[in-house]
C-alpha positions as CSV (number, residue, x, y, z in Angstrom):
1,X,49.5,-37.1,61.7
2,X,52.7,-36.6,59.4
3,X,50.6,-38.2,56.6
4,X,50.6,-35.8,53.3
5,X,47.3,-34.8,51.7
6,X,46.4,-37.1,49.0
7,X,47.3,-34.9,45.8
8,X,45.0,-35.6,43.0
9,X,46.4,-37.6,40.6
10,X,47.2,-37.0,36.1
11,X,43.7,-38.7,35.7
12,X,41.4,-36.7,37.8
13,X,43.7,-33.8,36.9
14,X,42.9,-34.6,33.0
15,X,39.4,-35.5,33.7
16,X,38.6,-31.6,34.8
17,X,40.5,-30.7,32.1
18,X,38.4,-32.2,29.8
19,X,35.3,-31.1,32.0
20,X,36.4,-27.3,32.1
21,X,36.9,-27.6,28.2
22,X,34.2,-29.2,27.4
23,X,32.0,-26.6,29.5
24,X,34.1,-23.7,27.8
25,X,33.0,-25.1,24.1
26,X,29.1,-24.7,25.5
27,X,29.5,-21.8,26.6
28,X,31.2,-20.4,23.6
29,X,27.9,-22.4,21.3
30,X,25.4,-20.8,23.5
31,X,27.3,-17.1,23.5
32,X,27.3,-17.7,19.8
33,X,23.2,-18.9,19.7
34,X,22.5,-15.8,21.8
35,X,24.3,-13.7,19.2
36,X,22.4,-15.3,16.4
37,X,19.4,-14.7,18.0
38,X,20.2,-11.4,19.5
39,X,20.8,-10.7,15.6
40,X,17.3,-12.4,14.4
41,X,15.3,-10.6,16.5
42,X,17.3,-7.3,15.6
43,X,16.5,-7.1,12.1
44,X,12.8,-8.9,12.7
45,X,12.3,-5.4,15.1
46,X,13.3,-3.2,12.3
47,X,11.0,-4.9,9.3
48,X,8.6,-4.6,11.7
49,X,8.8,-1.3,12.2
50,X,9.8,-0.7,8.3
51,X,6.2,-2.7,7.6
52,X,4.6,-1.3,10.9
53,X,5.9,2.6,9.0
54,X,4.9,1.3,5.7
55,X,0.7,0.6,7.4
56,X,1.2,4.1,9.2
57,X,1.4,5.9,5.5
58,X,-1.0,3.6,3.8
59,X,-3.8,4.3,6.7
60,X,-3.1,8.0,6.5
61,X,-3.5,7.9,2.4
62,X,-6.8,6.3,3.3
63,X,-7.9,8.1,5.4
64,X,-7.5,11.6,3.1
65,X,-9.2,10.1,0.6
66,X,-12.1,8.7,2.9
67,X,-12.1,12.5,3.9
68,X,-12.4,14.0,0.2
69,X,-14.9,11.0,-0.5
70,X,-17.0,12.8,2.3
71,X,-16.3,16.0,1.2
72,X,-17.7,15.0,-2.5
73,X,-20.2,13.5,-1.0
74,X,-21.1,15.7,1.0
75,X,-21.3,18.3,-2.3
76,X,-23.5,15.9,-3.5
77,X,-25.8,16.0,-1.4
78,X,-26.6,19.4,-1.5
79,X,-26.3,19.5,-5.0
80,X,-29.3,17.2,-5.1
81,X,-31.4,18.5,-2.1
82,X,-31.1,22.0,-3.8
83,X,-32.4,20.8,-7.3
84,X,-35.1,19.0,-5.8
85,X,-36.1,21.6,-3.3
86,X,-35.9,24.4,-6.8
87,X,-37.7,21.3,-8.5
88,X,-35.1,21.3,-11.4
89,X,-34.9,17.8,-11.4
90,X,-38.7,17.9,-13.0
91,X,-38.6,19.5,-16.2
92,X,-41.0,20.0,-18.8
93,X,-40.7,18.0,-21.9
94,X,-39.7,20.0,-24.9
95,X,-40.0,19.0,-28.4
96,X,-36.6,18.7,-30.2
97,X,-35.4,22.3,-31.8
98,X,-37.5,23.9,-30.2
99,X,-36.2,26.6,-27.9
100,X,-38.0,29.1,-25.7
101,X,-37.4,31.8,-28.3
102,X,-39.2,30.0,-30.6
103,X,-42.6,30.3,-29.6
């Protein structure tokens, strides 16, 4: 019973050394991955939103000119129904010079 522990020896003592640093340099590569990373999909997120910004103004230009397209359209349209409905769009041919004060 007066037996002393067994203390562990310089090579086990060395061989955790080695596995302590060993695990510290993986653990400083992964923190450093992770950082890199972190960073990569930081600025991906902000072109995307600079592109996802750049869509938002181009579909809004579009869609005002989609809207004055309807608008002219629209004119258009009842430019022509009117001249039909007067019957404008039928006229009498004339002869050249003449003019209705002619006659």
């Amino acid at each position: 019973m007066g037996k002393k522990p067994n203390k562990p020896g310089p090579t086990l003592n060395s061989a955790a050394a080695n596995v302590v640093a060993t695990e510290d340099q993986e653990l400083s590569q992964l923190q450093m991955n992770f950082q890199s990373l972190h960073r990569t999909v930081i600025s991906q997120g902000v072109a995307a939103k600079v592109e996802q910004d750049a869509v938002r103004q181009q579909l809004a230009a579009l869609s005002t000119q989609v809207d004055l397209l309807n608008q002219a359209f629209g004119s258009l349209r009842s430019f022509l129904e009117d001249t039909v409905s007067n019957g404008s769009l039928v006229k009498e041919p004339t002869m050249a010079g003449q003019d209705a004060g002619d006659q």
